[in-house]
Steps between C-alpha positions, in 0.01 A plus 500: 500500500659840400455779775304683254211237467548525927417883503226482262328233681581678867347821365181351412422616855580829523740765423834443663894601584802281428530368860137396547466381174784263620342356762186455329644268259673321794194460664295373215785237401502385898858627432575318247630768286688836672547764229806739552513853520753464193238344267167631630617883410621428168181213409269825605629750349532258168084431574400895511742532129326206335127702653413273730546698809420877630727625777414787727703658772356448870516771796846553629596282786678630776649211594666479117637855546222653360508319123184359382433116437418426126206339462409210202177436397363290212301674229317342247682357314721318760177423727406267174855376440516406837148288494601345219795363680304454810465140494843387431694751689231434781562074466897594519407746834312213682720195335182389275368495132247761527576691829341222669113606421 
């Protein structure tokens, strides 16, 4: 599973940051599959130049020195690439053929 097909399937839920879009995908594979910081960034900024994603700059945290989180969301396009995948990607999450349904 590439970390792209992760992210798409993680942001069927909601909008999301890098770091919480991490453990979403660890959670749904029972941590089965950890993404890195080093190929999350890269597989979501490739997702918003192929149109799949919209990004948006949060509130600034404090606690991050005042920089905003940037937020990834699906859009149309990616919200039906990422149901067509849904079943596979979902069988691979759970460990079987069609996301266990």
């Amino acid at each position: 599973m590439t970390a792209k097909a992760a992210l798409l399937q993680a942001l069927i839920s909601g909008p999301g940051y890098g770091l919480d879009l991490i453990e979403r995908v660890k959670k749904h594979t029972s941590g089965r599959l950890v993404l890195g910081q080093g190929s999350v960034y890269p597989a979501l900024r490739e997702l918003e130049r192929e149109g799949l994603l919209d990004s948006y700059e949060g509130e600034p945290i404090p606690e991050r020195g005042g920089r905003p989180r940037r937020y990834y969301k699906l859009n149309a396009i990616g919200a039906k690439a990422a149901m067509e995948q849904k079943d596979v990607v979902m069988g691979l999450f759970l460990g079987v053929p069609g996301g266990g349904q």
